[in-house]
ZAFIRO-865590 format. One record per residue (C-alpha): x, y, z; residue in three letters; residue number from 0. Coordinates in steps of 0.02 Angstrom, whole numbers, plus 50000, padded with zeros to 5 digits. Layout:
N
       X       Y       Z   res     n
       X       Y       Z   Ala   NUM
...
end
This chain:
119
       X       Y       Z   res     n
   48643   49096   50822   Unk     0
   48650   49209   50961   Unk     1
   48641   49408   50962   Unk     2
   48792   49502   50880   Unk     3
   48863   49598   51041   Unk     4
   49002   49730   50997   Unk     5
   49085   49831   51117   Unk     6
   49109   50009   51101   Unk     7
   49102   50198   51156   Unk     8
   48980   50332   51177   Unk     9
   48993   50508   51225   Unk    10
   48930   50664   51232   Unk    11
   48933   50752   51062   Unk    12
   48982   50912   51139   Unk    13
   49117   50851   51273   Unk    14
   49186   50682   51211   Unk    15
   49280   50680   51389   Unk    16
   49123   50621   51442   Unk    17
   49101   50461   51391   Unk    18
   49070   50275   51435   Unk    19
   49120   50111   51364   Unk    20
   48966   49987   51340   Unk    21
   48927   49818   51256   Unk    22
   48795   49857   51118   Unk    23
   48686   49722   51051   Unk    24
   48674   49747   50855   Unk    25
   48480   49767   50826   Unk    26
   48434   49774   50638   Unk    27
   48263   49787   50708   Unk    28
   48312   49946   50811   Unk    29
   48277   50097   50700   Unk    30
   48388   50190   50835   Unk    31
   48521   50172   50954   Unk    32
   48456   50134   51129   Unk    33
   48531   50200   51298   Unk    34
   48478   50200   51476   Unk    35
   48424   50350   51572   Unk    36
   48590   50332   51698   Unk    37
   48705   50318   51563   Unk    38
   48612   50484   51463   Unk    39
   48627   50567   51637   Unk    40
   48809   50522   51676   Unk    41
   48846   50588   51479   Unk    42
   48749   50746   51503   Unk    43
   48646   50721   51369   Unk    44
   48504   50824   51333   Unk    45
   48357   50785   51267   Unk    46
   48306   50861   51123   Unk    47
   48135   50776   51090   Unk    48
   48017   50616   51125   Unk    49
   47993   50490   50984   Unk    50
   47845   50351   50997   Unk    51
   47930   50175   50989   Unk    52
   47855   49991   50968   Unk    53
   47930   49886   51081   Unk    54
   47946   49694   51045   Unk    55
   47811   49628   51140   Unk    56
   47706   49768   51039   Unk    57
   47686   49892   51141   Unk    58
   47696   50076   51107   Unk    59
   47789   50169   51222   Unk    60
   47873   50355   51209   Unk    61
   48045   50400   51252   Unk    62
   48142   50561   51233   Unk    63
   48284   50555   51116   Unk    64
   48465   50634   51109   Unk    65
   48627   50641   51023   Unk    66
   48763   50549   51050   Unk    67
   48963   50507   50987   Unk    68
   48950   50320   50947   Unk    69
   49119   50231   50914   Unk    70
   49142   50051   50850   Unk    71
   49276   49975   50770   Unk    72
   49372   50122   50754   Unk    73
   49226   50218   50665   Unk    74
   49130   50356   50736   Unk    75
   48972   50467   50717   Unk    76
   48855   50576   50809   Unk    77
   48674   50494   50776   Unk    78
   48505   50477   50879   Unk    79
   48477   50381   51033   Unk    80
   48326   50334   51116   Unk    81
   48338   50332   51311   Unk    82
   48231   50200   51390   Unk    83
   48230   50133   51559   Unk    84
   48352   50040   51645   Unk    85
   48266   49863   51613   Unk    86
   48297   49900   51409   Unk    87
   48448   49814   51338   Unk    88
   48588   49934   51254   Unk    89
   48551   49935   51054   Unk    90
   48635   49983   50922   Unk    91
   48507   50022   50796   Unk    92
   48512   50018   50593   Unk    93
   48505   50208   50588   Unk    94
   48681   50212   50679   Unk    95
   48754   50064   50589   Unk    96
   48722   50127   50428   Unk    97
   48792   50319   50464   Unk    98
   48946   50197   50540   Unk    99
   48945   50093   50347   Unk   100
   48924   49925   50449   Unk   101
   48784   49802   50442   Unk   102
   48754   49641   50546   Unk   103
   48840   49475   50454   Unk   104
   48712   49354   50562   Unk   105
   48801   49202   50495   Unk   106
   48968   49246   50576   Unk   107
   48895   49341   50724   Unk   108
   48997   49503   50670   Unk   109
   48990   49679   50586   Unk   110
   49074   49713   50429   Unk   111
   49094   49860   50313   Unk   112
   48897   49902   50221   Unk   113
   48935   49927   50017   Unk   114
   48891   50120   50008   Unk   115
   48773   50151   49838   Unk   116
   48774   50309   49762   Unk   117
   48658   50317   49615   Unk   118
end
């Protein structure tokens, strides 16, 4: 099976008029959402800190991190995003899919709703 692509928006949290539409690839590896540098810029996002990542090939690299407006499917959330380079795929990471209540369904290459526990 191939990666679980989902399109959707992202915007600035502050002026959602400023905003982009982008194809995602659902990372349950991603702790965070990841963004290029253009697309933070064009957004007007600002950075609000740096955050140490491991990439997959195991290196450690450091990246500032925003906020951003994430829609998909209709649902929508301000969460983290890394900004990487320009070479770094788009991500969606767990930490945005679960404020979203989705989660990856691998077998059918798709999100669908995540079962919420409160105990």
């Amino acid at each position: 099976m191939g990666y679980v692509r989902v399109h959707g928006t992202i915007a600035n949290p502050l002026n959602r008029n400023l905003k982009d539409e982008l194809e995602f690839i659902a990372d349950t590896r991603a702790i965070y959402t990841v963004i290029s540098k253009n697309i933070a810029d064009k957004l007007q996002l600002e950075e609000t800190d740096k955050r140490r990542f491991k990439t997959a090939s195991g290196e450690i690299v450091e990246y500032p991190v925003s906020e951003a407006y994430i829609t998909i499917e209709g649902k929508s959330v301000t969460s983290l995003v890394a900004i990487a380079t320009e070479k770094t795929p788009i991500l969606l990471g767990v930490t945005t899919l679960e404020l979203l209540g989705l989660q990856v369904d691998p077998v059918n290459g798709k999100l669908t709703p995540l079962e919420l526990v409160i105990l």
